[in-house]
PyMOL Python script that loads the backbone (N, CA, C, O; Angstrom):
from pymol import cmd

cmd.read_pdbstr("""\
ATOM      1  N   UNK A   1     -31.704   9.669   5.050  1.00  0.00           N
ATOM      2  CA  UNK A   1     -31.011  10.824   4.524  1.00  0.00           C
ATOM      3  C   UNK A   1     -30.519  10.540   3.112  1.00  0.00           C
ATOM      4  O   UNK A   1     -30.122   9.412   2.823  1.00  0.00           O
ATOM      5  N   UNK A   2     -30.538  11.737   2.038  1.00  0.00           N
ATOM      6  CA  UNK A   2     -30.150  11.518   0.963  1.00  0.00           C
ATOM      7  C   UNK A   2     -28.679  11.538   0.561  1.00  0.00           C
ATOM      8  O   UNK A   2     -27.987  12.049   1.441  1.00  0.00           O
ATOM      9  N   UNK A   3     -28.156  11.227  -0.265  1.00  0.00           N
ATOM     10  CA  UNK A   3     -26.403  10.839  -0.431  1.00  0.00           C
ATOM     11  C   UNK A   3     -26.144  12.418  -0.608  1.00  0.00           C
ATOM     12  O   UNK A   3     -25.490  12.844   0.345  1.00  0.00           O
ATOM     13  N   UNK A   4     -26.340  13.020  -1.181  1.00  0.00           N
ATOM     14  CA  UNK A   4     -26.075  15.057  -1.397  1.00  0.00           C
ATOM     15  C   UNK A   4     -26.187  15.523  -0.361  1.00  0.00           C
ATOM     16  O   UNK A   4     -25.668  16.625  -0.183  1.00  0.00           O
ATOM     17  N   UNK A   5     -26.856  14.918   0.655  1.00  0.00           N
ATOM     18  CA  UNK A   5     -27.319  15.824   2.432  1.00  0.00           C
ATOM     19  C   UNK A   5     -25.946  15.420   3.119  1.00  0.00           C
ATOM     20  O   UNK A   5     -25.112  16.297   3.344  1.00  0.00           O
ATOM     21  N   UNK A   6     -25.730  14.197   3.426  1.00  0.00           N
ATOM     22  CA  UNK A   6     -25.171  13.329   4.127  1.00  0.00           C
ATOM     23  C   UNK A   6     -23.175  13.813   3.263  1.00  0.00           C
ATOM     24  O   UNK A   6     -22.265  14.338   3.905  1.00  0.00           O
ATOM     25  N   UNK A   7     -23.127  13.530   2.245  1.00  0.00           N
ATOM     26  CA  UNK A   7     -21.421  14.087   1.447  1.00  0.00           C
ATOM     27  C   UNK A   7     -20.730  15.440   1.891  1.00  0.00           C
ATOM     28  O   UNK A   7     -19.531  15.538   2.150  1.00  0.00           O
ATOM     29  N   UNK A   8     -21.719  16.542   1.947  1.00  0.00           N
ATOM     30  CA  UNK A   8     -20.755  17.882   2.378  1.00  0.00           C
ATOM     31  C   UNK A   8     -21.106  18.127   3.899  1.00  0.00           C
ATOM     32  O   UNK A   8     -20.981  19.225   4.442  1.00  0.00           O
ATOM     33  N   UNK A   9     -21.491  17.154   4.433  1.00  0.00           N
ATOM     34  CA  UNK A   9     -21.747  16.685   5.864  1.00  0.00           C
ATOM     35  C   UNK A   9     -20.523  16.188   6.059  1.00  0.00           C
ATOM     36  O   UNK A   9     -19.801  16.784   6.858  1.00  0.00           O
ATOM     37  N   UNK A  10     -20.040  15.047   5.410  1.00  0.00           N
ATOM     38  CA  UNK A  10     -18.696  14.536   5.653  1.00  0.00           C
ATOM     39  C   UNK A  10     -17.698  15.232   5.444  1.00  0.00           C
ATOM     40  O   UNK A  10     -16.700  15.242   6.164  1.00  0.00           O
ATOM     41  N   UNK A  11     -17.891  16.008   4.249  1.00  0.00           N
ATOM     42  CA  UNK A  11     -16.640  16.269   3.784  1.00  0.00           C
ATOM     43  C   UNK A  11     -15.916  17.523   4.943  1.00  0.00           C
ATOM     44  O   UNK A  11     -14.724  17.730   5.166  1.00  0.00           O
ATOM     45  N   UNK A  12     -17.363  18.342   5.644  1.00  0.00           N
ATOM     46  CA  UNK A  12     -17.000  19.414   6.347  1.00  0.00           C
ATOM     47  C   UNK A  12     -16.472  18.637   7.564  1.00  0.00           C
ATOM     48  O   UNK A  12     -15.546  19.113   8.220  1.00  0.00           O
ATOM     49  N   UNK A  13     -17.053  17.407   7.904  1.00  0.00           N
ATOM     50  CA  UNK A  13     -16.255  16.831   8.972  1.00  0.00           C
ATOM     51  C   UNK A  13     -15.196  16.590   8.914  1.00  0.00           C
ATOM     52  O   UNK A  13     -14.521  17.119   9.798  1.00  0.00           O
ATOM     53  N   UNK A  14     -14.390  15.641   7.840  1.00  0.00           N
ATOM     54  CA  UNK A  14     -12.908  15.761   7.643  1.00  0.00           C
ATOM     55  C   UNK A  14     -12.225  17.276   7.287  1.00  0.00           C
ATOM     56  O   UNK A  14     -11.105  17.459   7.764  1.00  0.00           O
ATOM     57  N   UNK A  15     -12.518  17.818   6.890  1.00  0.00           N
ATOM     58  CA  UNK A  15     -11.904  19.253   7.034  1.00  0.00           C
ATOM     59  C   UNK A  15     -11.990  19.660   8.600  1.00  0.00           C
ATOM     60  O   UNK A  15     -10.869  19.555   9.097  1.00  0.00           O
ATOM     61  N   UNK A  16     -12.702  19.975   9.285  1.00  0.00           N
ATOM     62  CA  UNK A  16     -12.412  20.012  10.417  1.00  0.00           C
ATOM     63  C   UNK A  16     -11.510  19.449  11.757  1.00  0.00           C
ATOM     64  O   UNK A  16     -11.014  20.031  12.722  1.00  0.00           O
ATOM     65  N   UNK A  17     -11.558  17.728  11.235  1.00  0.00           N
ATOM     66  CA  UNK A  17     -10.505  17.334  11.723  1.00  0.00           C
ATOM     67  C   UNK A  17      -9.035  17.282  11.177  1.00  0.00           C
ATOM     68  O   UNK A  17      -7.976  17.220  11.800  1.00  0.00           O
ATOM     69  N   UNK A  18      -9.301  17.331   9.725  1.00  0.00           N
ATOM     70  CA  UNK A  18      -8.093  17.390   9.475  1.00  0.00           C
ATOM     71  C   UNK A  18      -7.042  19.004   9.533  1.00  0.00           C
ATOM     72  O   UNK A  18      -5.885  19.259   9.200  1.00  0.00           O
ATOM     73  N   UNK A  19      -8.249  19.872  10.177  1.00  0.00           N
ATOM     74  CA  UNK A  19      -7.428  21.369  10.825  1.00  0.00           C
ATOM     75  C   UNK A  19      -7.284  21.546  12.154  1.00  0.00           C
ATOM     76  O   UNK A  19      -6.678  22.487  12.667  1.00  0.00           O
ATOM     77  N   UNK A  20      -7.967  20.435  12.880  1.00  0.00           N
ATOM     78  CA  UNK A  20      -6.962  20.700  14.724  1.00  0.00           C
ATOM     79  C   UNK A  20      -5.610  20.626  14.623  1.00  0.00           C
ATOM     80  O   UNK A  20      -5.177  21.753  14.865  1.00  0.00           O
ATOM     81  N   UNK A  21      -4.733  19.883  14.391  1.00  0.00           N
ATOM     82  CA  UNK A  21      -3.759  19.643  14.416  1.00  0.00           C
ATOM     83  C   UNK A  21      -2.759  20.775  14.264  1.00  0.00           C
ATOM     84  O   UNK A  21      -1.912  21.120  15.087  1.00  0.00           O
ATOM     85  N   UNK A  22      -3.036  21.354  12.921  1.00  0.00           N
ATOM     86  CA  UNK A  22      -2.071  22.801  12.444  1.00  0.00           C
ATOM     87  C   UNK A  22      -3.163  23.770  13.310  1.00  0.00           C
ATOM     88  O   UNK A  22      -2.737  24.861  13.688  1.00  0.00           O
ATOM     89  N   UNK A  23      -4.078  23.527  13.521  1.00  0.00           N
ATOM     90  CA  UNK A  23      -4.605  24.748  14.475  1.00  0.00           C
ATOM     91  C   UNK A  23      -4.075  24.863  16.076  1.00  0.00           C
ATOM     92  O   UNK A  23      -4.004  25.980  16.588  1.00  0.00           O
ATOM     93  N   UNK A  24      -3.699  23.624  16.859  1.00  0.00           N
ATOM     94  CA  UNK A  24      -3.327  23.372  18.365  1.00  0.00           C
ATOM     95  C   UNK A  24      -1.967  23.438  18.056  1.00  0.00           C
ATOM     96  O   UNK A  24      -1.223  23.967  18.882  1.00  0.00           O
ATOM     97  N   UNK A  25      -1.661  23.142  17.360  1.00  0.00           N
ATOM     98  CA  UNK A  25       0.212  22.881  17.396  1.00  0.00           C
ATOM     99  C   UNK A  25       0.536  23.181  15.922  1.00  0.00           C
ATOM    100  O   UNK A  25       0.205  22.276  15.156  1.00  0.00           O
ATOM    101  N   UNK A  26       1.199  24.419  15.281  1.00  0.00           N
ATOM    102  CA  UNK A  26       1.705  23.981  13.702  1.00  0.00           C
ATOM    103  C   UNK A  26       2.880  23.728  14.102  1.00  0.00           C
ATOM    104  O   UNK A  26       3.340  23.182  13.099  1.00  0.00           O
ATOM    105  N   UNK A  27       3.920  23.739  15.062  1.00  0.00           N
ATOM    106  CA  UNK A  27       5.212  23.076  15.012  1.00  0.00           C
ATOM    107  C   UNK A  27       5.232  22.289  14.516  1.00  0.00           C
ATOM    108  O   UNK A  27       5.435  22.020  13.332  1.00  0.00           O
ATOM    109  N   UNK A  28       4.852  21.350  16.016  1.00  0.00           N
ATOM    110  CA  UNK A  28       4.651  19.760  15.466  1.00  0.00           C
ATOM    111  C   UNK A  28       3.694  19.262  14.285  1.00  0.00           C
ATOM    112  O   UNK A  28       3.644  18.081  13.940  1.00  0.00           O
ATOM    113  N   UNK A  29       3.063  20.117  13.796  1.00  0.00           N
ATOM    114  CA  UNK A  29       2.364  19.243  12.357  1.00  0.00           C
ATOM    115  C   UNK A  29       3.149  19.664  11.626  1.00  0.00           C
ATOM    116  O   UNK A  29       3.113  19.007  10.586  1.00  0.00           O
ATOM    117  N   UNK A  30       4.252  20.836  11.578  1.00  0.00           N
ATOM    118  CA  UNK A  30       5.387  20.530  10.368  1.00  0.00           C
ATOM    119  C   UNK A  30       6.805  19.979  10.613  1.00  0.00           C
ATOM    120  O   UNK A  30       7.813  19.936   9.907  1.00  0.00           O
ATOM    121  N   UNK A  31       6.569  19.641  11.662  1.00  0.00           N
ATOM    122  CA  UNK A  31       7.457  18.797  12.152  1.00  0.00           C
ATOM    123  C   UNK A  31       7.115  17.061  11.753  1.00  0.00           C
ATOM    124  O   UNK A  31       7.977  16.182  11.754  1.00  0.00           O
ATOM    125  N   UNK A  32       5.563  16.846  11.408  1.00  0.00           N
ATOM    126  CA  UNK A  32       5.350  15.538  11.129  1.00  0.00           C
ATOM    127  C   UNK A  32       5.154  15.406   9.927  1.00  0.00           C
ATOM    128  O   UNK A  32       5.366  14.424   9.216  1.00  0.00           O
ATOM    129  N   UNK A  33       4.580  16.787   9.574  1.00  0.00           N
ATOM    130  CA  UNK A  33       5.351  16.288   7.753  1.00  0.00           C
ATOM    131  C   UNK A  33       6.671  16.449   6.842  1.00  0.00           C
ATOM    132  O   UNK A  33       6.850  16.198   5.651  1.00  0.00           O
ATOM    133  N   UNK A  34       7.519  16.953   7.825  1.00  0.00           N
ATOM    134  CA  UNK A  34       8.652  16.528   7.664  1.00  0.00           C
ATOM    135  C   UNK A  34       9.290  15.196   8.502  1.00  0.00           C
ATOM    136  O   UNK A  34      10.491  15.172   8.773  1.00  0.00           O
ATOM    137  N   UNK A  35       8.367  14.077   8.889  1.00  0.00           N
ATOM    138  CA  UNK A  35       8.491  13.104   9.196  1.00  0.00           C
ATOM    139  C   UNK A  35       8.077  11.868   7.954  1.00  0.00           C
ATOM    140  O   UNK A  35       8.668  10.832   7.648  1.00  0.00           O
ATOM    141  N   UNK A  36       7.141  12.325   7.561  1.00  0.00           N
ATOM    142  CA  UNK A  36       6.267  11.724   6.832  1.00  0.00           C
ATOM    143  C   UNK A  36       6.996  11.970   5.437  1.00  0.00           C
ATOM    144  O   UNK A  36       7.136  11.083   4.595  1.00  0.00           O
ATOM    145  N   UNK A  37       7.416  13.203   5.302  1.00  0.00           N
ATOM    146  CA  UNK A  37       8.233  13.189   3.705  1.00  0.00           C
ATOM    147  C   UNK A  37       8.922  12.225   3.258  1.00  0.00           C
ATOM    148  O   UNK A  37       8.916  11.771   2.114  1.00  0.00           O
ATOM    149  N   UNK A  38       9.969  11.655   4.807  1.00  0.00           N
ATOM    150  CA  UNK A  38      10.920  10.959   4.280  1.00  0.00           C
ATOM    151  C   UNK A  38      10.881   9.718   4.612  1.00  0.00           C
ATOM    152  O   UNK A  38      11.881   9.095   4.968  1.00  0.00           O
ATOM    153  N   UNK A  39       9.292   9.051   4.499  1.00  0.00           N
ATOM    154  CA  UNK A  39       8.791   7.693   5.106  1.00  0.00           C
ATOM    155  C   UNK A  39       9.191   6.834   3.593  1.00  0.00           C
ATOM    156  O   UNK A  39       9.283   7.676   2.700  1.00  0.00           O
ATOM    157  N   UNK A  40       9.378   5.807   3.210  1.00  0.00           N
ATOM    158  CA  UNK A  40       9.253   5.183   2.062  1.00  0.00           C
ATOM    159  C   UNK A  40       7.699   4.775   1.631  1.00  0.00           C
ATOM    160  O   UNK A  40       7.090   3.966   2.332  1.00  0.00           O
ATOM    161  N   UNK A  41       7.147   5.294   0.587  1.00  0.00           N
ATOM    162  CA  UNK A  41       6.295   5.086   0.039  1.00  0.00           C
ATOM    163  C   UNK A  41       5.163   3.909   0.363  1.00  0.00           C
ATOM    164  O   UNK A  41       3.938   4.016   0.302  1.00  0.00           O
ATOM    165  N   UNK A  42       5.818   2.966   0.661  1.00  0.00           N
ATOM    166  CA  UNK A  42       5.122   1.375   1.313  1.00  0.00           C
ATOM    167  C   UNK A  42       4.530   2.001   2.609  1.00  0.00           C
ATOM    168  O   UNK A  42       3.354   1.957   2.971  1.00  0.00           O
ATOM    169  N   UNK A  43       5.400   2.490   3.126  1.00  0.00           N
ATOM    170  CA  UNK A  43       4.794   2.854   4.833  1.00  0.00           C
ATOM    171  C   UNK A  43       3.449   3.672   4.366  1.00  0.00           C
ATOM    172  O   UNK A  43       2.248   3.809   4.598  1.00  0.00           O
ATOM    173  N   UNK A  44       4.257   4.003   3.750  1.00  0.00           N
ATOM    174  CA  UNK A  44       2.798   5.846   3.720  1.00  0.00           C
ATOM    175  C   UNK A  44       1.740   5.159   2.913  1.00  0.00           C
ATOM    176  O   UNK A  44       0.611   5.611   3.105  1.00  0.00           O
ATOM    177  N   UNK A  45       1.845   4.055   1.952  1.00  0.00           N
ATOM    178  CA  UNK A  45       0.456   3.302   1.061  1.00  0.00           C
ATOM    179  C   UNK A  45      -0.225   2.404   2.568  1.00  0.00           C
ATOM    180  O   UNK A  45      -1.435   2.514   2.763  1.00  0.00           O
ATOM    181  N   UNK A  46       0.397   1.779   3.295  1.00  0.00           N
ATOM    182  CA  UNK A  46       0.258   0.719   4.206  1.00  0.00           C
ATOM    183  C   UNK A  46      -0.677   1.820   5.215  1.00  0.00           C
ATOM    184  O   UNK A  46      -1.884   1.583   5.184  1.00  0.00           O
ATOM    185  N   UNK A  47      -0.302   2.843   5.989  1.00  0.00           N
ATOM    186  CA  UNK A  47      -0.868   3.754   6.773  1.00  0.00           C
ATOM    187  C   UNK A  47      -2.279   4.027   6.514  1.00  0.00           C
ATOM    188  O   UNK A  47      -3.196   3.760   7.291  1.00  0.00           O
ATOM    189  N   UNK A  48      -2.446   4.881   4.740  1.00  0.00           N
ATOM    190  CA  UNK A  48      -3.474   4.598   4.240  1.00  0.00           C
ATOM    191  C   UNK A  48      -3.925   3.696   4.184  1.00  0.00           C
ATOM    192  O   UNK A  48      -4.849   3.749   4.996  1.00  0.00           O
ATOM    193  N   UNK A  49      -3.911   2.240   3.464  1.00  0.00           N
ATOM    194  CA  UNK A  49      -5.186   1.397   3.419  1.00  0.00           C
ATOM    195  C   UNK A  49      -5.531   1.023   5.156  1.00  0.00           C
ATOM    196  O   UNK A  49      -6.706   0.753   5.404  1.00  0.00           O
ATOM    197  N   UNK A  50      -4.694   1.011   6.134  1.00  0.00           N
ATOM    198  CA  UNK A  50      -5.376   1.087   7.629  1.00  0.00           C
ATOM    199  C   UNK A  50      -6.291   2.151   7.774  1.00  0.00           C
ATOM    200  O   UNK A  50      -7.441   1.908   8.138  1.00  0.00           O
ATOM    201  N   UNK A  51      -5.883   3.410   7.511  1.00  0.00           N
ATOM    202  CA  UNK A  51      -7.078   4.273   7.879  1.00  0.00           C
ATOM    203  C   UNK A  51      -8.611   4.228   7.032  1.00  0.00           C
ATOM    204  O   UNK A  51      -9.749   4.477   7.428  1.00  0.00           O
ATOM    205  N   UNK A  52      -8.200   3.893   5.993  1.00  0.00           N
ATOM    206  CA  UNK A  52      -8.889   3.297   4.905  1.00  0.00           C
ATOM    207  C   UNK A  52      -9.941   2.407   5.627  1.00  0.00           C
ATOM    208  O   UNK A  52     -11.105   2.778   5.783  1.00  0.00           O
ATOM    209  N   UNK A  53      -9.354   0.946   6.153  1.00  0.00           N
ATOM    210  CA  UNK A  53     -10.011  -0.046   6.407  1.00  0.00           C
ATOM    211  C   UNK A  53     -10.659   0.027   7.272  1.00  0.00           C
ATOM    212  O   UNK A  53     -11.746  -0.549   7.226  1.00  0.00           O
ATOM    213  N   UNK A  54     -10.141   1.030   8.856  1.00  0.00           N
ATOM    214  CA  UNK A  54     -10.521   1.396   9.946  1.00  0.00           C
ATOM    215  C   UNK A  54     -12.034   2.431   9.453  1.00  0.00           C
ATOM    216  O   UNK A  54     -13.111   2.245  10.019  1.00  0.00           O
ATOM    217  N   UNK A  55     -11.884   3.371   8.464  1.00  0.00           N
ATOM    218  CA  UNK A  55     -13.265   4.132   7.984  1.00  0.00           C
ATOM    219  C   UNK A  55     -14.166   3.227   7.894  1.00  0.00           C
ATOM    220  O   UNK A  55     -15.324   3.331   8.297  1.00  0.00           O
ATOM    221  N   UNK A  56     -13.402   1.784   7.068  1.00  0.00           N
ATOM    222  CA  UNK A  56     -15.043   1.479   6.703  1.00  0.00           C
ATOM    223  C   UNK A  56     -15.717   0.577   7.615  1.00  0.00           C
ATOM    224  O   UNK A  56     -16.914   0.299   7.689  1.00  0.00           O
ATOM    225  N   UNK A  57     -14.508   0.082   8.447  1.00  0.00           N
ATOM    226  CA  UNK A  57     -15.129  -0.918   9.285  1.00  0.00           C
ATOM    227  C   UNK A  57     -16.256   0.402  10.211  1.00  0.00           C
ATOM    228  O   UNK A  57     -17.427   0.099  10.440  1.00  0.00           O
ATOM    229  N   UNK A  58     -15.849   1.421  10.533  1.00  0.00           N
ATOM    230  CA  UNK A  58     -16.294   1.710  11.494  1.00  0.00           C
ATOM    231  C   UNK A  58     -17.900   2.578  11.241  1.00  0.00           C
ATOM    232  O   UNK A  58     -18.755   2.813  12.095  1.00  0.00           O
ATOM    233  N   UNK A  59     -17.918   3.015   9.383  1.00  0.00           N
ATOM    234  CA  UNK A  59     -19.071   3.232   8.930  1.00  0.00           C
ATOM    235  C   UNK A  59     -20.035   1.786   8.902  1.00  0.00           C
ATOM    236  O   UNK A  59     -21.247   1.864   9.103  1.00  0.00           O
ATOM    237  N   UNK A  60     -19.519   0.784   8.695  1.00  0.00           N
ATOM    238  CA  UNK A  60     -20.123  -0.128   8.398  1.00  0.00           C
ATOM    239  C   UNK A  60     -20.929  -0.764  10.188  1.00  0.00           C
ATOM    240  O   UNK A  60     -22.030  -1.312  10.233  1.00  0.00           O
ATOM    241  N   UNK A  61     -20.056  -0.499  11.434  1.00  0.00           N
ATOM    242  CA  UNK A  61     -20.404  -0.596  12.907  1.00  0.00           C
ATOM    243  C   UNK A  61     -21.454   0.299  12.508  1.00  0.00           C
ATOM    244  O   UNK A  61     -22.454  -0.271  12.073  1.00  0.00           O
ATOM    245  N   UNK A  62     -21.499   1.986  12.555  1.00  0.00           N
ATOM    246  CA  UNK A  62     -22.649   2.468  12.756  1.00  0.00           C
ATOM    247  C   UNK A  62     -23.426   2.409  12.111  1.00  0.00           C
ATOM    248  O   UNK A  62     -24.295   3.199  12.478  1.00  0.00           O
ATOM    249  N   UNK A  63     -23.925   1.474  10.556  1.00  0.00           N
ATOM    250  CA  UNK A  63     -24.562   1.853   9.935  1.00  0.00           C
ATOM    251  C   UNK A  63     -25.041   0.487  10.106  1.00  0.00           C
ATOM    252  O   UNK A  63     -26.045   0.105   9.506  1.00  0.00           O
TER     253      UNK A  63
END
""", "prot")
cmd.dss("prot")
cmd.show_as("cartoon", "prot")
cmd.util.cbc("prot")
cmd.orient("prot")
């Protein structure tokens, strides 16, 4: 597959997951970003590079 086929392949996948959440529950997803507002910056960089690291390990498993 070519890198242009395969990118708005992904990208529609993270959009999708990243809309269950406010789609099943918007309470609680504004309830967690008013969790998340008042995290200190370290937490919220640290969170990212895990999800970060967890992407690639896990592109790198299937690929």
């Amino acid at each position: 597959m070519d890198f242009w086929q395969v990118l708005p392949a992904a990208i529609a996948l993270v959009l999708i997951f990243e809309g269950v959440m406010p789609f099943i529950s918007p309470n609680r997803w504004r309830n967690m970003l008013e969790v998340v507002g008042q995290m200190d910056d370290r937490i919220i960089r640290n969170i990212g590079l895990g999800s970060m690291l967890l992407g690639l390990t896990l592109l790198y498993w299937v690929n």
